[in-house]
N, C-alpha and C positions, 0 to 999 in steps of 0.2 A: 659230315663234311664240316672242317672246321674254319670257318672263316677268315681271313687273310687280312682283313682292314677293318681298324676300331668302326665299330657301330652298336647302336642303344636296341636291345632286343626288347619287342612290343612284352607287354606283358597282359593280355588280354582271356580274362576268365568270363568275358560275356559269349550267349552262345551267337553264334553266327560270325564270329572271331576267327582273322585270319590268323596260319600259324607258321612258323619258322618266317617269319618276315623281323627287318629291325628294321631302324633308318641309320642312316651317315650323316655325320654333319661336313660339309667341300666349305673350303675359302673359297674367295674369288678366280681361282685359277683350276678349282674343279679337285683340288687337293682333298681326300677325307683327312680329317684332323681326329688326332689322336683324342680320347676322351681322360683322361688323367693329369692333363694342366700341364703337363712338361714339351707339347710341342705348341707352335703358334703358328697362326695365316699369316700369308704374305702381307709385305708393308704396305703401310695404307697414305698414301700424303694426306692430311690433313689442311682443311685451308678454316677460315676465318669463317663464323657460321653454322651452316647446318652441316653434316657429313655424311655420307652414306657408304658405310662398309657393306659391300656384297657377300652374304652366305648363300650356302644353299643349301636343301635337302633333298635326302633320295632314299626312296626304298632301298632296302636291298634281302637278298633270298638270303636267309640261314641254313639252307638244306630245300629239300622237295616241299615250297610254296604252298599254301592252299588258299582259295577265295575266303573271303569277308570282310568285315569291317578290322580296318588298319589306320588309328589315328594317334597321335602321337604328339606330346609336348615335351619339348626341352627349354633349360631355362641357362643362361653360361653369365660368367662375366665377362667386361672387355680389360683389358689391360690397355693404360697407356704409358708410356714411355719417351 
């Protein structure tokens, strides 16, 4: 089954490691974002201060799931404009 929406597939060679699992990266609107830099999350107002842009994350199955350990770092930049 080929997946439908950009996501980061785990790469996990320890044993007790779950498989066919990846994560998504959602803007704030729940949106998966592309992982190739060419799309961008919804706009963000900016005010004076500290800021808090909402991402999110989320499993998601690459095929028939299996249990274990499923942990996962991503690193992005932000663009302003």
């Amino acid at each position: 089954m080929a997946p439908t929406l950009p996501f980061l597939a785990l790469q996990s060679s320890a044993s007790g490691g779950a498989t066919n699992v990846g994560v998504q990266i959602l803007d704030k609107t729940g949106t998966a974002l592309g992982l190739d830099g060419a799309t961008f999350s919804s706009a963000t107002t900016l005010n004076d201060g500290t800021n808090i842009i909402p991402f999110q994350a989320r499993y998601y199955a690459t095929g028939a799931a299996t249990a274990g350990t499923a942990n996962a770092d991503a690193t992005f930049k932000v663009q302003y404009q």
